[in-house]
C-alpha positions in Angstrom: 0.0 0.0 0.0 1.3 3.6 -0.7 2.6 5.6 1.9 0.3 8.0 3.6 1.8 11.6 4.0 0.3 14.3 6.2 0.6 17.7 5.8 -0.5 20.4 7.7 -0.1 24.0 6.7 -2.4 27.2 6.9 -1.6 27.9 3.0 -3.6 26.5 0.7 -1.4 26.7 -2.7 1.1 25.1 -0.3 -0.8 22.0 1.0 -1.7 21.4 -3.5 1.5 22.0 -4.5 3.0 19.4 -1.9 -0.2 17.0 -1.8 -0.2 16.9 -5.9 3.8 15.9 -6.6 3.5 13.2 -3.8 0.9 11.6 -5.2 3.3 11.8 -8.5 6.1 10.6 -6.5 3.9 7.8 -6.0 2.4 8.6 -1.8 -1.1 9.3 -0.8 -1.6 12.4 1.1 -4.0 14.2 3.7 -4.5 18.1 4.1 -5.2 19.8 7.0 -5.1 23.5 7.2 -5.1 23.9 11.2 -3.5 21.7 13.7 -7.3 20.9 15.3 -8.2 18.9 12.2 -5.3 17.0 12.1 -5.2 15.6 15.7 -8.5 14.8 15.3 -7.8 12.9 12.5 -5.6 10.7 13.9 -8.9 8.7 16.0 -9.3 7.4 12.6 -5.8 6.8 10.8 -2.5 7.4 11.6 0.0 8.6 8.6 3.3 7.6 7.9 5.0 10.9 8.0 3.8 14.4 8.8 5.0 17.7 7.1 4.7 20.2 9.6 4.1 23.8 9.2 5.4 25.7 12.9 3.4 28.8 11.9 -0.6 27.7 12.5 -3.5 29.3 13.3 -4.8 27.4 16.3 -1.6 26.0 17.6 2.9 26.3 17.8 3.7 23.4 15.4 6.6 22.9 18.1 3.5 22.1 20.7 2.1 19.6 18.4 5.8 17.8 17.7 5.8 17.6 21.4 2.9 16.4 21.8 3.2 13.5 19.0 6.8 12.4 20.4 5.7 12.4 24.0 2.0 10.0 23.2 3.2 6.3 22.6 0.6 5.7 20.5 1.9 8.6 17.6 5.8 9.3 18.6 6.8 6.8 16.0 5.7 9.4 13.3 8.5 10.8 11.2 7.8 14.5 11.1 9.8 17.1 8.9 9.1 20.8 9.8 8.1 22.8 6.9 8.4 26.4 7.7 9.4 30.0 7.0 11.4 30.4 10.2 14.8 29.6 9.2 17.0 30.7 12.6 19.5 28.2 13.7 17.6 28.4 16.9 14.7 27.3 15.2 16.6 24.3 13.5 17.9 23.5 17.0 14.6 23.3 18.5 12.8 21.6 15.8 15.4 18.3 15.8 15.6 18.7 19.7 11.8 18.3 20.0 11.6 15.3 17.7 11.7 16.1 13.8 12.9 14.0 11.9 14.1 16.9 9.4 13.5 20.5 8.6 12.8 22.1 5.7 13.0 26.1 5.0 10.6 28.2 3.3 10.6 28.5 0.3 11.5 25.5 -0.6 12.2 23.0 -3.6 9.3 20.3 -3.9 12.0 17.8 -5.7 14.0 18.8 -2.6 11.1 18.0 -0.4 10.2 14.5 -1.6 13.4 13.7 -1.3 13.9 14.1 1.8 10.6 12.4 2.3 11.8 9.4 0.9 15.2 9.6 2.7 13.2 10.0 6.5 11.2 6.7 5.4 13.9 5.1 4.4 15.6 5.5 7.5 12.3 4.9 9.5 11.6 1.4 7.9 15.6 0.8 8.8 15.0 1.4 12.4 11.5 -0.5 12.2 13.1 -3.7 10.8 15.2 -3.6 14.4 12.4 -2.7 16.5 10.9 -6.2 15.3 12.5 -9.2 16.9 10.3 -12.6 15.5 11.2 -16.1 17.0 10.8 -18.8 15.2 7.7 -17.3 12.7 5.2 -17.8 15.5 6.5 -15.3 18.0 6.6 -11.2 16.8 7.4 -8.7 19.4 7.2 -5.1 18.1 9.3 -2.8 20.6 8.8 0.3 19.6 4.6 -0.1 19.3 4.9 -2.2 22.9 3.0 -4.4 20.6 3.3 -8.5 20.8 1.7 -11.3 18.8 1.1 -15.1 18.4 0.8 -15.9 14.6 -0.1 -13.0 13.7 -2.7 -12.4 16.9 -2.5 -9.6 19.4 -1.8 -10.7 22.8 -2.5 -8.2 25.9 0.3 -8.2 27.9 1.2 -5.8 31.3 4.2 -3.6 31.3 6.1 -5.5 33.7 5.1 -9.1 31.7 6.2 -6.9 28.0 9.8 -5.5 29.6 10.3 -8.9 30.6 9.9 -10.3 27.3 12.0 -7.7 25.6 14.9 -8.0 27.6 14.7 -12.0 27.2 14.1 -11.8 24.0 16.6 -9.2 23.2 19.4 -11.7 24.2 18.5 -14.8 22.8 19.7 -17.7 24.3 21.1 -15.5 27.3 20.3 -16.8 30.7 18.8 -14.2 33.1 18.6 -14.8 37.1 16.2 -13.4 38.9 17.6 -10.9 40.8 19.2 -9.9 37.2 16.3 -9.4 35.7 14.5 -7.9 38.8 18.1 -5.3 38.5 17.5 -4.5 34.8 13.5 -3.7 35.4 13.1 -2.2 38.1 16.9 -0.9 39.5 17.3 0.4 43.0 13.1 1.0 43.1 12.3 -2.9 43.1 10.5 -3.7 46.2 9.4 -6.6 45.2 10.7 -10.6 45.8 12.8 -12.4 43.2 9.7 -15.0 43.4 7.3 -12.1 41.3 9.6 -13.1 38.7 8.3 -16.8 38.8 4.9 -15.4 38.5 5.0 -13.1 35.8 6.5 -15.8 33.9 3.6 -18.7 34.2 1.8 -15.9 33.3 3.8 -14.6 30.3 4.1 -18.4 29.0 0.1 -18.8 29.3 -1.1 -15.5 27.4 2.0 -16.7 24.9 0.1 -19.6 24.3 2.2 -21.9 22.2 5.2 -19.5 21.9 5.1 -20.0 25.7 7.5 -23.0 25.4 10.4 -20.3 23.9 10.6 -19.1 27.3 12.6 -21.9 29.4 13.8 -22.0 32.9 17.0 -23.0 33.8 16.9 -24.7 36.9 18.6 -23.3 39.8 19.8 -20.2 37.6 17.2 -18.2 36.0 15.5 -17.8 32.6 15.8 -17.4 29.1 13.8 -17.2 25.6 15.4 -19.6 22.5 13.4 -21.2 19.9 
């Protein structure tokens, strides 16, 4: 499926100018002409990358990168600042707060889409990483906090997912308790190596048949290998 691009911008020639050569380039695109619209939009469908204007009627598109990188659901969105303000200061910011990129007004479209293309490029690099799958029944997607048993979502709490990440992180790597209580939860654990046990039996049970990945080495501790 093509890549959807946002783009948010209060000036109208700018949001066709953009929206009609990436649909030549080949992505599909969404206008928004105030920042209001396009959070609202996002109940509904998340895009792949966001062009976004800092100058905007209703909000600072600083705020709005912000607020993206700092909600779970929506900080994996590559963003690339479109904008008139060109200060170094304003560079510095933009990349600080979570751009992925930043573009000055005015601008070359060519320039544009390729950078486009270059930010999702790098994005679906970083994805592949963010995926660790054991044995094609197993898929644990760290950045989405997101795990599944071929190819169905499985509810899992915090503790049980950070568990399972740093298990499955080290493959074949035998944890103790205490290490993994150490790595978790550090010097604010107040709670018994045997919690371990238990949020464990119940990792393995929700894992269904990927439950057997996750083996315990008797008198030493656990670890996940196919």
């Amino acid at each position: 499926m093509k890549k959807l691009i946002a783009i948010v911008d209060d000036e109208p020639d700018i949001l066709e100018l953009v929206a009609i050569n990436l649909e030549k380039a080949n992505f599909r695109t969404a206008v928004y002409e105030d920042a209001g619209s396009f959070l609202h939009s996002l109940e509904q469908v998340i895009p792949d990358l966001l062009i976004l204007d800092l100058m905007l009627p209703d909000a600072d598109g600083f705020d709005i990168c912000k607020q993206l990188k700092k909600d779970l659901q929506f900080s994996a969105i590559p963003v690339i600042m479109l904008t008139a303000r060109g200060d170094e200061m304003d560079r510095i910011l933009g990349l600080e707060f979570g751009a992925d990129d930043y573009v000055v007004k005015p601008f070359s479209v060519r320039e544009l889409i390729a950078r486009v293309k270059a930010v999702l490029r790098r994005e679906n690099k970083e994805n592949e990483k963010r995926i660790i799958t054991i044995a094609d029944l197993l898929t644990i997607d760290l950045h989405k906090h997101e795990t599944s048993v071929m190819g169905e979502k499985i509810d899992l709490t915090t503790s049980e997912f950070k568990i399972l990440k740093l298990l499955a992180l080290k493959q074949g790597w035998v944890y103790s308790r205490n290490q993994i209580l150490d790595q978790l939860w550090g010097n604010d654990k107040i709670v018994l190596d045997r919690t371990i046990d238990v949020h464990i039996k119940n990792l393995r049970d929700k894992l269904k048949q990927a439950g057997k990945f996750i083996k315990n080495i008797r008198g030493v501790g656990y670890k996940i290998e196919a």
